[in-house]
N, CA and C atoms as a LAMMPS dump frame, in Angstrom:
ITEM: TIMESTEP
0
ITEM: NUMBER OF ATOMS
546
ITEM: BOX BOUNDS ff ff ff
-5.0000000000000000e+02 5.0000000000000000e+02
-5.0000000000000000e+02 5.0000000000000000e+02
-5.0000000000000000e+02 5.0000000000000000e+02
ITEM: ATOMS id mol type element x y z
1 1 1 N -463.516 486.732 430.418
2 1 2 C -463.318 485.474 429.742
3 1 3 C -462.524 484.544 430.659
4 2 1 N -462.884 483.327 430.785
5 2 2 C -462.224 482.024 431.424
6 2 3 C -461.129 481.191 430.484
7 3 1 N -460.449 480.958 430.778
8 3 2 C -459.791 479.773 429.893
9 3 3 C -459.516 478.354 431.249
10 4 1 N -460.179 477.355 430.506
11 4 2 C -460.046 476.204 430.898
12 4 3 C -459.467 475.351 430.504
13 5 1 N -459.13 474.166 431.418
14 5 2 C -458.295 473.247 430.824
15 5 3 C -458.934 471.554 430.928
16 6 1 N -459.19 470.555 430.019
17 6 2 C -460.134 469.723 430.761
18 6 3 C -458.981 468.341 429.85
19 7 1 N -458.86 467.493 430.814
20 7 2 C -457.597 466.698 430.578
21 7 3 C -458.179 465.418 429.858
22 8 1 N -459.698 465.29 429.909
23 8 2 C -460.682 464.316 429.848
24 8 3 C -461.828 464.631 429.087
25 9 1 N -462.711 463.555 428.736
26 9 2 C -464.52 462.991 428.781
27 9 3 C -464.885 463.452 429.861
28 10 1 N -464.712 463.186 430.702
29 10 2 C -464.908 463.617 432.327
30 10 3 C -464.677 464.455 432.687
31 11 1 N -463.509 464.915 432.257
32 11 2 C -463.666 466.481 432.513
33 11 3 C -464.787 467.844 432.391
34 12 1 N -464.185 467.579 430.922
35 12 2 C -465.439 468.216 429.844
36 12 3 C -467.194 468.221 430.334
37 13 1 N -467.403 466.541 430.462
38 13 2 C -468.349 466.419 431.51
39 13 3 C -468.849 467.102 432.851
40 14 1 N -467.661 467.38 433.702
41 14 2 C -467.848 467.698 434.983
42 14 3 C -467.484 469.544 434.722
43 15 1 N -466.737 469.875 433.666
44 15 2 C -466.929 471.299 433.498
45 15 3 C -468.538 472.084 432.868
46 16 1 N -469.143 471.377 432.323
47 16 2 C -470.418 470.786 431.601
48 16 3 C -471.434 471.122 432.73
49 17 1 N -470.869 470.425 433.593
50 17 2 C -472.611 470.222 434.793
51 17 3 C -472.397 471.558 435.453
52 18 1 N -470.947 472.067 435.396
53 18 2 C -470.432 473.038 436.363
54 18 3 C -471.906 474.277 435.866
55 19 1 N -471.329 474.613 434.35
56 19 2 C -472.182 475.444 433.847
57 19 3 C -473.432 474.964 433.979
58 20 1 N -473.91 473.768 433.934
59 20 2 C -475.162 473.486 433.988
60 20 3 C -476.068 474.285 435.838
61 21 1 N -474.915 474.054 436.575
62 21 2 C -475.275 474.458 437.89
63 21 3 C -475.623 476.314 437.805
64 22 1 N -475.088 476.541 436.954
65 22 2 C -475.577 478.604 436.914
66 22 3 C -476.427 478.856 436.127
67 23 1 N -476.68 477.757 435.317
68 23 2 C -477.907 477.874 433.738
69 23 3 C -479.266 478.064 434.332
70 24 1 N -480.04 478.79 433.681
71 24 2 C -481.605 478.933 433.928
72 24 3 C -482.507 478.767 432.84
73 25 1 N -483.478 478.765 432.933
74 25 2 C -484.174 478.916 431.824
75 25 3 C -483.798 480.048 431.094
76 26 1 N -484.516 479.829 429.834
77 26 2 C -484.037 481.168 428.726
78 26 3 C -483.257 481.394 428.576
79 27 1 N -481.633 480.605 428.641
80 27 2 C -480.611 480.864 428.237
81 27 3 C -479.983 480.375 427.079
82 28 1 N -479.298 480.733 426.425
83 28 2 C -478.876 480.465 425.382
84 28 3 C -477.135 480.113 425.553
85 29 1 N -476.78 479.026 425.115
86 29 2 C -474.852 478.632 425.352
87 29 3 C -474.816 478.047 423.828
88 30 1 N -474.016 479.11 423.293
89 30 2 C -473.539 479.108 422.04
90 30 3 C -471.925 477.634 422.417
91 31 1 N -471.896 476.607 421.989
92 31 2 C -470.95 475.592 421.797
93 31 3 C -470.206 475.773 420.695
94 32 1 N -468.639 475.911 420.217
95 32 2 C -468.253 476.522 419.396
96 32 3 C -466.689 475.92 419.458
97 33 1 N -465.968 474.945 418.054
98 33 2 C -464.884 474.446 417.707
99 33 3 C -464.835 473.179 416.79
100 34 1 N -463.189 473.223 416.444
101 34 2 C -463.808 472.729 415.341
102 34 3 C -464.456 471.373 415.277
103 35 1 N -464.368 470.378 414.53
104 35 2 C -465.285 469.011 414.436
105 35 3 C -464.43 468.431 415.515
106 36 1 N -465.201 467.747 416.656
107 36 2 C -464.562 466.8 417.554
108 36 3 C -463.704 467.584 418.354
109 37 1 N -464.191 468.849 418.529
110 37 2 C -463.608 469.382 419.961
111 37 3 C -464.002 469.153 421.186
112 38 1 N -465.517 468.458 421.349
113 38 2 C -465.793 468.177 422.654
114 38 3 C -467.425 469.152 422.576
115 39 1 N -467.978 469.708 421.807
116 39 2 C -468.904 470.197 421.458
117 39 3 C -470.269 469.3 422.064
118 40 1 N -470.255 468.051 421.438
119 40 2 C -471.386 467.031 421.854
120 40 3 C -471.01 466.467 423.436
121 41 1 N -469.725 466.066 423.679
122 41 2 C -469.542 465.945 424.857
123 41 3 C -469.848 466.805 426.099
124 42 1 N -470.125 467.876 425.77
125 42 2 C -470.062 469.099 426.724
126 42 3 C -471.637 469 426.723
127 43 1 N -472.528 468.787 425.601
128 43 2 C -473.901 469.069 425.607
129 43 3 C -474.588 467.417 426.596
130 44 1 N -473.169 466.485 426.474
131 44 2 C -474.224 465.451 427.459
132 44 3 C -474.027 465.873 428.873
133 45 1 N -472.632 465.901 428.814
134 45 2 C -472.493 466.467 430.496
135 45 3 C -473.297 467.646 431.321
136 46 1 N -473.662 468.705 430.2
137 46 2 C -474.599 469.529 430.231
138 46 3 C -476.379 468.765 431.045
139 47 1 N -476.464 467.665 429.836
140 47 2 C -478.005 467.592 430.165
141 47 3 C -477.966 466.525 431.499
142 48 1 N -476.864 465.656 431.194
143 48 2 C -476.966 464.299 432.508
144 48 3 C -476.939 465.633 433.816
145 49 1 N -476.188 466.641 433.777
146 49 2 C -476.584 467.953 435.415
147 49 3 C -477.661 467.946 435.577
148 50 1 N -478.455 468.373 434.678
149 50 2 C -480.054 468.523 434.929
150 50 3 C -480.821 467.776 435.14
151 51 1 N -480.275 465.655 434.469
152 51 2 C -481.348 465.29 434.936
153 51 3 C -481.793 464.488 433.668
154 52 1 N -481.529 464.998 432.288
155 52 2 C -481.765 464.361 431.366
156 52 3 C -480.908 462.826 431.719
157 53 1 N -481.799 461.83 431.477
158 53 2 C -480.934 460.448 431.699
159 53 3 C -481.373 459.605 429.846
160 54 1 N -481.699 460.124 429.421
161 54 2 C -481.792 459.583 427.413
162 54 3 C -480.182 460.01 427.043
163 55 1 N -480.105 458.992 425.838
164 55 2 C -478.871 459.607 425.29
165 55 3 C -478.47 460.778 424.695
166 56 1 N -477.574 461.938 424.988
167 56 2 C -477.832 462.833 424.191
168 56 3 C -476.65 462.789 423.179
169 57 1 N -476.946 462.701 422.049
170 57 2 C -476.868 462.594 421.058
171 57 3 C -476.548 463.938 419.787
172 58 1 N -475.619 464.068 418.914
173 58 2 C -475.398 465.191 418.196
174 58 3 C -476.655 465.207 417.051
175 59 1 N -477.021 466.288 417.073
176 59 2 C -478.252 466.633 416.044
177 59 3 C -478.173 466.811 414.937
178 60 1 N -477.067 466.817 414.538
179 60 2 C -476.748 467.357 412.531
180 60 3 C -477.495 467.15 411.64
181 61 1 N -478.223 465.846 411.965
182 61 2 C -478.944 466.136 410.687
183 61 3 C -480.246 466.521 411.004
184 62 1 N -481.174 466.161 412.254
185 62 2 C -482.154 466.557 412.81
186 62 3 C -482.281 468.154 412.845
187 63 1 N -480.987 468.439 413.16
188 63 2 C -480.791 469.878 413.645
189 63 3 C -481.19 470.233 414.874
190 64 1 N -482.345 469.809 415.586
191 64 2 C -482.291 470.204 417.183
192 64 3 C -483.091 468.873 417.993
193 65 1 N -482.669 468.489 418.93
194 65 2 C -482.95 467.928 419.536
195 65 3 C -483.506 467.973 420.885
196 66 1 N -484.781 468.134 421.539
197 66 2 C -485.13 468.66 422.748
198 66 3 C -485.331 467.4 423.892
199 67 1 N -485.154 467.53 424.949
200 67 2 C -485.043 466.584 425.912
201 67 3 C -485.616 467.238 426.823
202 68 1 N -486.87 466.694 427.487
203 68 2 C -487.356 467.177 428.607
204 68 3 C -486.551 466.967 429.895
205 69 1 N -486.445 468.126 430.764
206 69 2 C -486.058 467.851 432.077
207 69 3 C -487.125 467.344 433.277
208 70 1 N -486.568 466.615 433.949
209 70 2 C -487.412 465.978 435.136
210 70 3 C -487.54 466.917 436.052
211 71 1 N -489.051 467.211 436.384
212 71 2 C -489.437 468.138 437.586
213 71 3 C -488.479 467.891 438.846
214 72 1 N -488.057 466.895 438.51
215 72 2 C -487.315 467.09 440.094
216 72 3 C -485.845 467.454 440.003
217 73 1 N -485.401 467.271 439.092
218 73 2 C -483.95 468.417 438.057
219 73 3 C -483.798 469.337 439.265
220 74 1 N -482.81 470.184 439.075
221 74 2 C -482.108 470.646 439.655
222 74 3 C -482.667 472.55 439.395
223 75 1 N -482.988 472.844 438.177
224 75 2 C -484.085 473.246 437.554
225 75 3 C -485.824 473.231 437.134
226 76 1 N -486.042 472.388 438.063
227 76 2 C -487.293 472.023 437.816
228 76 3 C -487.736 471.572 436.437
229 77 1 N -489.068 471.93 436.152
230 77 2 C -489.337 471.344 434.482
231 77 3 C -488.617 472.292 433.617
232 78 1 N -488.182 472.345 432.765
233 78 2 C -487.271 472.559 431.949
234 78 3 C -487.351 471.755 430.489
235 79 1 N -487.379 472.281 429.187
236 79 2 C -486.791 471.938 428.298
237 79 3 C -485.119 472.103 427.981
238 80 1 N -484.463 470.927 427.388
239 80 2 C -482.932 471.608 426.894
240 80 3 C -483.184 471.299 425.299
241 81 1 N -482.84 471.857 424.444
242 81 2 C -483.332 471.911 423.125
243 81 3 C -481.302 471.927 422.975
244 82 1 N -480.945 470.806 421.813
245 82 2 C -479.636 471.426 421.663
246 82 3 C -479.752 470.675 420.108
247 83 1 N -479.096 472.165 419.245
248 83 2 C -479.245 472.411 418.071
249 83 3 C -477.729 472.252 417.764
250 84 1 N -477.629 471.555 416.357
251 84 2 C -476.5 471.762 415.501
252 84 3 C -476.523 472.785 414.021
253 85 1 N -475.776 473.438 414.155
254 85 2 C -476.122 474.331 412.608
255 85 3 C -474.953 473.804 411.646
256 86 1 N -474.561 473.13 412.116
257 86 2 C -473.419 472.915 410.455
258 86 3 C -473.357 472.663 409.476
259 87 1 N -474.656 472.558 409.1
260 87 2 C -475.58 472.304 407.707
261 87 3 C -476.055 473.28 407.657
262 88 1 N -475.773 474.194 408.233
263 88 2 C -477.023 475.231 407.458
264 88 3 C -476.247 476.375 406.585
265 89 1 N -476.633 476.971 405.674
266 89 2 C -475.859 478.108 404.671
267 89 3 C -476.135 479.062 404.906
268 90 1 N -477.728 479.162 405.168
269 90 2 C -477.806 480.914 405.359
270 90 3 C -478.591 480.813 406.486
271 91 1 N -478.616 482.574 407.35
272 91 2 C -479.206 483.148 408.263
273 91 3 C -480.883 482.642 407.946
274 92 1 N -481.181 482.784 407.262
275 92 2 C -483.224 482.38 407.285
276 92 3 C -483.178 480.565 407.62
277 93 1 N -482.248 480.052 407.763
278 93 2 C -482.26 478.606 407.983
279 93 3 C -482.464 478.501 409.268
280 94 1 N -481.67 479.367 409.988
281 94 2 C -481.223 479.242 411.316
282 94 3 C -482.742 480.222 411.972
283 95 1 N -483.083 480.982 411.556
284 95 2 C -484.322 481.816 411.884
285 95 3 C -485.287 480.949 411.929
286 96 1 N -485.493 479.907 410.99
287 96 2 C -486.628 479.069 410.684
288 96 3 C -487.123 478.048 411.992
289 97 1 N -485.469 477.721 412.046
290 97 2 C -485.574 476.841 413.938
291 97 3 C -485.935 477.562 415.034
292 98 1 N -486.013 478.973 415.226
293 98 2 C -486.326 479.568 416.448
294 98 3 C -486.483 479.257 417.719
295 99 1 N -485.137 479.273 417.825
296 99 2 C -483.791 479.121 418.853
297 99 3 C -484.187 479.839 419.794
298 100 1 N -484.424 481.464 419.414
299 100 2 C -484.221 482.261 420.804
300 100 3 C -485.87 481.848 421.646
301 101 1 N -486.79 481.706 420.566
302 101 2 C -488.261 480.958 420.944
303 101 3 C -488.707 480.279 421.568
304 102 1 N -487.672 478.831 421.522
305 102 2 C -487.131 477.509 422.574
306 102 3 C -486.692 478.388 424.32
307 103 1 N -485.94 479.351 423.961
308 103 2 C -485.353 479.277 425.166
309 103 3 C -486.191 480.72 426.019
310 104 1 N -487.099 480.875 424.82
311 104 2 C -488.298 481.356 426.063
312 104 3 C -488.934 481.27 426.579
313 105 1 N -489.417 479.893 426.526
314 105 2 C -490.486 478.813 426.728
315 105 3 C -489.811 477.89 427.976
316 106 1 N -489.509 478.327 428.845
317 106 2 C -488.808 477.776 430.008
318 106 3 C -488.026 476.544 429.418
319 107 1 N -487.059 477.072 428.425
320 107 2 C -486.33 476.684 427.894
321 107 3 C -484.751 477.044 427.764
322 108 1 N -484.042 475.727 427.77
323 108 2 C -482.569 476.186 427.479
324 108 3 C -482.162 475.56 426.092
325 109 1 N -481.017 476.402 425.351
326 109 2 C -481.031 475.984 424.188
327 109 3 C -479.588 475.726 424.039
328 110 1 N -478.743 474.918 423.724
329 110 2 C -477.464 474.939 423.26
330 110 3 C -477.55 474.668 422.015
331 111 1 N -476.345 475.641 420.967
332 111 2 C -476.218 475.522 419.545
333 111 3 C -474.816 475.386 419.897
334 112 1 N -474.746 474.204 419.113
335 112 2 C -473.165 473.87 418.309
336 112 3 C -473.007 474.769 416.798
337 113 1 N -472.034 474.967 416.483
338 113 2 C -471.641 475.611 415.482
339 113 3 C -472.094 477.181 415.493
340 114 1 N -473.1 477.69 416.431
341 114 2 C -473.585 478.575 416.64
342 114 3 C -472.844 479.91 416.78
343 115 1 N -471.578 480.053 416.646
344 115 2 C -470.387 481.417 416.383
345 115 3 C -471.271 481.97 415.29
346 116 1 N -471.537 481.364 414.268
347 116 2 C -471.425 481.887 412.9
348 116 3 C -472.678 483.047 412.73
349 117 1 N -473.757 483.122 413.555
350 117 2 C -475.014 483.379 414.049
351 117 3 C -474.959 483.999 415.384
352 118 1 N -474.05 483.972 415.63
353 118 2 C -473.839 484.554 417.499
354 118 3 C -474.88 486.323 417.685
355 119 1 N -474.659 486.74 416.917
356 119 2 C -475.051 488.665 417.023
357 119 3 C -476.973 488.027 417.316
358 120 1 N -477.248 486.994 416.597
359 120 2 C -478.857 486.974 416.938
360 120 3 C -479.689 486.848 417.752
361 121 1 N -479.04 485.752 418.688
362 121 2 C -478.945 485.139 419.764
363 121 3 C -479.138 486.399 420.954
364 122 1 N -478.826 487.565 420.725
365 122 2 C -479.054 488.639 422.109
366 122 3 C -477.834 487.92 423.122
367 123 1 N -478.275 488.289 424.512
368 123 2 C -477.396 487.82 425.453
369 123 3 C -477.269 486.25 425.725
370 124 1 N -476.006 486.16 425.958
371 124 2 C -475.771 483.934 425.876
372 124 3 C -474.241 483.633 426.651
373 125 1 N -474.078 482.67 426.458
374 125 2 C -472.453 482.22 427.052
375 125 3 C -472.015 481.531 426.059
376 126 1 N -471.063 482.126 425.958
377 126 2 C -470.19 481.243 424.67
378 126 3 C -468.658 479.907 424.827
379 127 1 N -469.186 478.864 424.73
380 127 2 C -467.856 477.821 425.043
381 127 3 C -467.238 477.618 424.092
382 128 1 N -465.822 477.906 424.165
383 128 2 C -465.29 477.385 423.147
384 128 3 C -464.165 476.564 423.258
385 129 1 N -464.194 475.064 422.183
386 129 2 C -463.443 473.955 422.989
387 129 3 C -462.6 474.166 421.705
388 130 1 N -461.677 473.304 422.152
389 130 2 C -460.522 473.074 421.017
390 130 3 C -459.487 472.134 421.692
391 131 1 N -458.941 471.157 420.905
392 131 2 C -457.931 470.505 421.102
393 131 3 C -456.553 471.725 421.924
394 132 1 N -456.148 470.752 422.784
395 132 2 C -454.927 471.461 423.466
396 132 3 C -453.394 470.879 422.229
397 133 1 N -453.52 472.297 421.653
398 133 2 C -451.698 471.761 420.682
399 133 3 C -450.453 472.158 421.637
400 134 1 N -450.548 471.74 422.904
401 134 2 C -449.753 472.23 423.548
402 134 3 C -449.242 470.834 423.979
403 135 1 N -449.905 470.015 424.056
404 135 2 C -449.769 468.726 424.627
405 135 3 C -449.502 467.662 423.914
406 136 1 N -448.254 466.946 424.393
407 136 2 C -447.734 466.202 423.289
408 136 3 C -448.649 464.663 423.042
409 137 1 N -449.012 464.603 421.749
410 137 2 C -449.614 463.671 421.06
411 137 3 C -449.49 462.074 421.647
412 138 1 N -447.736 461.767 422.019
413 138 2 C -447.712 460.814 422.316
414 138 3 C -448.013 460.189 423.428
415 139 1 N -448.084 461.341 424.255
416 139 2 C -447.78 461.39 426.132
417 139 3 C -449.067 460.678 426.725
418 140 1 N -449.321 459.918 427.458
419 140 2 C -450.704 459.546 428.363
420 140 3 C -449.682 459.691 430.27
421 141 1 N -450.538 460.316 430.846
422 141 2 C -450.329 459.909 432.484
423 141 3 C -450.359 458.99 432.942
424 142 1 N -449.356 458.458 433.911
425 142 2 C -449.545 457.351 434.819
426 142 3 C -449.728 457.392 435.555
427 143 1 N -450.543 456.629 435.941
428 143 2 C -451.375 456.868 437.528
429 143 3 C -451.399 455.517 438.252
430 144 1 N -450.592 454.91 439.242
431 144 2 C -450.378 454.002 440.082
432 144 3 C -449.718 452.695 438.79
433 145 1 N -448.929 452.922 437.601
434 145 2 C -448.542 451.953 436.755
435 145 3 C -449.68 451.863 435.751
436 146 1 N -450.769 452.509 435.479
437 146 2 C -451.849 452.321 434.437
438 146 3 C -451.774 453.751 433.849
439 147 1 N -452.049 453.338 432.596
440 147 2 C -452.112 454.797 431.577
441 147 3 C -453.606 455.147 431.677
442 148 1 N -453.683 456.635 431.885
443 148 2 C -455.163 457.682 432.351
444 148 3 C -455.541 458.394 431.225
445 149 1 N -456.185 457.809 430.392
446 149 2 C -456.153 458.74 429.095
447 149 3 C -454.831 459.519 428.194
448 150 1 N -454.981 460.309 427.358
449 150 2 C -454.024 460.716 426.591
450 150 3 C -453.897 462.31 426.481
451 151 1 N -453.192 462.351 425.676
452 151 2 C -452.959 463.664 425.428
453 151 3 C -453.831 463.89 424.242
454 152 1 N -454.712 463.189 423.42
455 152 2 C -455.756 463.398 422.73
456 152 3 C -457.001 464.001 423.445
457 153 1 N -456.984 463.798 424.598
458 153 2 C -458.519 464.061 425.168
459 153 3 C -458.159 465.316 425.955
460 154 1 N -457.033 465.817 425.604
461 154 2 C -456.572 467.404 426.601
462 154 3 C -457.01 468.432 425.116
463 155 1 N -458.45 469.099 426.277
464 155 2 C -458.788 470.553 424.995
465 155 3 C -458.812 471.426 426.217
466 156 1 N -458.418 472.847 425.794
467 156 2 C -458.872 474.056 425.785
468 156 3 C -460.356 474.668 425.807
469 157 1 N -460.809 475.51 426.921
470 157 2 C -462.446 475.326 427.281
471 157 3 C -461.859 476.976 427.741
472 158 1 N -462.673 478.172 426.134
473 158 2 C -462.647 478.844 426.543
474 158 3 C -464.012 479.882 426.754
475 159 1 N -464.224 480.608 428.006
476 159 2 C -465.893 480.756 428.045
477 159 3 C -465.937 482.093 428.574
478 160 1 N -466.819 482.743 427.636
479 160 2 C -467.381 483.888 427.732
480 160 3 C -468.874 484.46 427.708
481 161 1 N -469.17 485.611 428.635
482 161 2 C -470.572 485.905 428.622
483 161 3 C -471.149 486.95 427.809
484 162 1 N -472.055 486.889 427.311
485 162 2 C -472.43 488.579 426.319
486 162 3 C -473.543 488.464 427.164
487 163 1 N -473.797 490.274 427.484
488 163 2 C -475.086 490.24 428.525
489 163 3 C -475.304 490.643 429.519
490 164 1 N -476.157 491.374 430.082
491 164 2 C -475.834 491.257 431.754
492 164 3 C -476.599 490.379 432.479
493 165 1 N -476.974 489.729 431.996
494 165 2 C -477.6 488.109 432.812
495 165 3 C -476.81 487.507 433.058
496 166 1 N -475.506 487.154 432.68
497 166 2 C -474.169 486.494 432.252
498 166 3 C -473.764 487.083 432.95
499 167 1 N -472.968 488.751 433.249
500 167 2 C -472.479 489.766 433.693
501 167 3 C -472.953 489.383 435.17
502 168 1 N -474.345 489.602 435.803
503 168 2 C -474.699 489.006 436.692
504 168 3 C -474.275 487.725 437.533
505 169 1 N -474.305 486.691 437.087
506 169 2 C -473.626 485.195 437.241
507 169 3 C -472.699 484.83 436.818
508 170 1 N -471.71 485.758 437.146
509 170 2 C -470.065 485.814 436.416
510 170 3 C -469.533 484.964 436.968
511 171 1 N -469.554 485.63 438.551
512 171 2 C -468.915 485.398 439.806
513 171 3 C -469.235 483.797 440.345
514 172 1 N -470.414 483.436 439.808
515 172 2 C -470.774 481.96 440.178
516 172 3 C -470.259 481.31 438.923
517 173 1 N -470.217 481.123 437.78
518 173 2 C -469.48 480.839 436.647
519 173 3 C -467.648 480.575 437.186
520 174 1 N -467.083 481.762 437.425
521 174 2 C -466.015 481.622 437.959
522 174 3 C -465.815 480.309 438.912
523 175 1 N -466.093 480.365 440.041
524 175 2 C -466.213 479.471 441.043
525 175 3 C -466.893 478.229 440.544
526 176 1 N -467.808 478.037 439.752
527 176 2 C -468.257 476.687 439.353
528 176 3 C -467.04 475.758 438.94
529 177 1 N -466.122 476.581 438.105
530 177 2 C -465.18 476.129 437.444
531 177 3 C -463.823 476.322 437.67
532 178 1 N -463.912 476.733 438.497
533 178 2 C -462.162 476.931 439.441
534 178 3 C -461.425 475.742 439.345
535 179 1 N -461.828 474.995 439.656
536 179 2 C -460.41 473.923 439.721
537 179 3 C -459.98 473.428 438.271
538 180 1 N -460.561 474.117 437.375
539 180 2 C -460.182 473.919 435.858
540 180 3 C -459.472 475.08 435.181
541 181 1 N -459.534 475.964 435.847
542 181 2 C -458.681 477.6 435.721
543 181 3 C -457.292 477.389 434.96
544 182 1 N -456.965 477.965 433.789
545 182 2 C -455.404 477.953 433.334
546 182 3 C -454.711 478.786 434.295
């Protein structure tokens, strides 16, 4: 397990593409915290790596949203399919979208809210963001006499692999994201 630290939008973003740089097809990245942890943010920074240039956008009520990748991506053609479940109540809801289906189809899939469902999913990477309560509310950095964001936009980015596909691309995972290391 990683624990990250992302001080920013940009961060989050640039920790985002990091993973986007070890992602392949058929993978599955379970996104996971509570409302407005950085969940949707992580899924644009995610797709702008690959190439997606549309807005990406949270799916809640759609429930999944797929964005083709450009052959010339970093990944080649590629679907990214990224699903929200926070509407959904039961397991046959989430079966009905066939998630793991998407991401067999030279497909990648990110689910937000997707903890709750995690055992179905088989092997995946799991992010999990959360506000940093470590960091005081009032505080913003100064940087040459201008304030750099706040202490609102400092979360916790913690990431784990189930799998040995994951197990495999640990070591590049690690290093993608080093300079964000707690």
């Amino acid at each position: 397990m990683l624990l990250l630290r992302s001080s920013s939008v940009d961060d989050t973003h640039t920790i985002a593409a990091a993973i986007a740089g070890v992602a392949r097809p058929g993978d599955v990245i379970i996104l996971s915290g509570e409302m407005g942890a950085g969940k949707t943010a992580f899924a644009q920074g995610f797709g702008r790596a690959l190439g997606v240039d549309e807005p990406i956008t949270s799916p809640t009520y759609t429930l999944v949203h797929s964005y083709d990748v450009p052959k010339s991506g970093p990944l080649g053609r590629v679907t990214l399919h990224h699903a929200d479940l926070y509407r959904l109540d039961r397991t046959e809801e989430v079966a009905d979208l066939a998630l793991a289906e998407l991401a067999e189809f030279d497909g990648i899939v990110l689910v937000e809210w997707g903890e709750v469902v995690e055992t179905t999913f088989g092997e995946h990477l799991i992010v999990h963001l959360e506000h940093d309560d470590e960091s005081d509310d009032d505080q913003a950095d100064e940087v040459d006499g201008e304030l750099d964001g706040s202490a609102d936009d400092v979360r916790s980015i913690e990431i784990a692999g189930v799998g040995p596909t994951w197990a495999s691309r640990w070591s590049r995972v690690v290093a993608a994201v080093e300079a964000y290391r707690c």
